[in-house]
C-alpha positions as CSV (number, residue, x, y, z in Angstrom):
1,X,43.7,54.6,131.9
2,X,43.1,58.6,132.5
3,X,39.4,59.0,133.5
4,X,38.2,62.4,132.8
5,X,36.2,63.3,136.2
6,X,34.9,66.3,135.6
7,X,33.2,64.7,132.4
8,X,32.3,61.9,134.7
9,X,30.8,64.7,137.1
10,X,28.7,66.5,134.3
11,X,26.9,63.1,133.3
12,X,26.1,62.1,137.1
13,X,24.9,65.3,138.8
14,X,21.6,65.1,135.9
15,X,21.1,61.5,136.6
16,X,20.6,62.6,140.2
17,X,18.6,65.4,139.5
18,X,16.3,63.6,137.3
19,X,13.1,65.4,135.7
20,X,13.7,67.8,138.7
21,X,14.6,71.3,137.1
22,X,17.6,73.3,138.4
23,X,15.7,76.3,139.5
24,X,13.9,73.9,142.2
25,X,17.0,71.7,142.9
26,X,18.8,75.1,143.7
27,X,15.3,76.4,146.0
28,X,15.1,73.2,148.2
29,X,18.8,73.8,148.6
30,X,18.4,77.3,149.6
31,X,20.5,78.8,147.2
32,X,19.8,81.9,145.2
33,X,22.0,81.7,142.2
34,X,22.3,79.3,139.4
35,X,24.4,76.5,141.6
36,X,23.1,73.3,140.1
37,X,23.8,75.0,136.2
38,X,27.3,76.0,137.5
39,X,28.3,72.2,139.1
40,X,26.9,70.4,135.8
41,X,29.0,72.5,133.7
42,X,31.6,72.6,135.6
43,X,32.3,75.7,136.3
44,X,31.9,75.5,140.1
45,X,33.4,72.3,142.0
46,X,30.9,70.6,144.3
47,X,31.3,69.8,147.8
48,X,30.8,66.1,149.4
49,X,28.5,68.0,151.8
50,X,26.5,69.6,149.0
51,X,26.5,66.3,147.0
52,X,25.6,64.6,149.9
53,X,22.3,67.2,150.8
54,X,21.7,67.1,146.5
55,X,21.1,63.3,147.2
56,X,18.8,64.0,150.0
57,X,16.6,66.1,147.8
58,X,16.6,64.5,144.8
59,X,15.6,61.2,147.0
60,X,18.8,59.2,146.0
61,X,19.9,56.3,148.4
62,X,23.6,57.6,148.4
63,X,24.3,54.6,150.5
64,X,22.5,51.9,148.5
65,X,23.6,53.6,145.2
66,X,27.5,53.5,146.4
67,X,27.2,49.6,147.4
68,X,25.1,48.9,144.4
69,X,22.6,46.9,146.7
């Protein structure tokens, strides 16, 4: 079965970001352009270290979401 990950990324990256808006995702990440619009659409790839900080912000429990505790 071919999984499609860049579709996969596009639905996940929104469920972290939640009813946060892009403009202040992309502020409290300290970045001045439109980085949060380009990853969902996919037309910039997203580091582990910047998924990893988007978690942080967006007050996700990487760890407890990854063992789905």
């Amino acid at each position: 079965m071919k999984r499609d990950y860049s579709k996969i990324k596009e639905q996940i990256l929104p469920l972290i970001r939640g009813d946060k808006s892009q403009a202040y995702v992309d502020g409290k990440l300290n970045y001045k352009t439109n980085q949060m619009y380009k990853w969902e659409k996919s037309l910039r790839k997203i580091t582990w270290e910047s998924f990893v900080s988007l978690c942080e912000v967006c007050k996700v429990d990487l760890l407890k979401a990854i063992t789905l505790g």
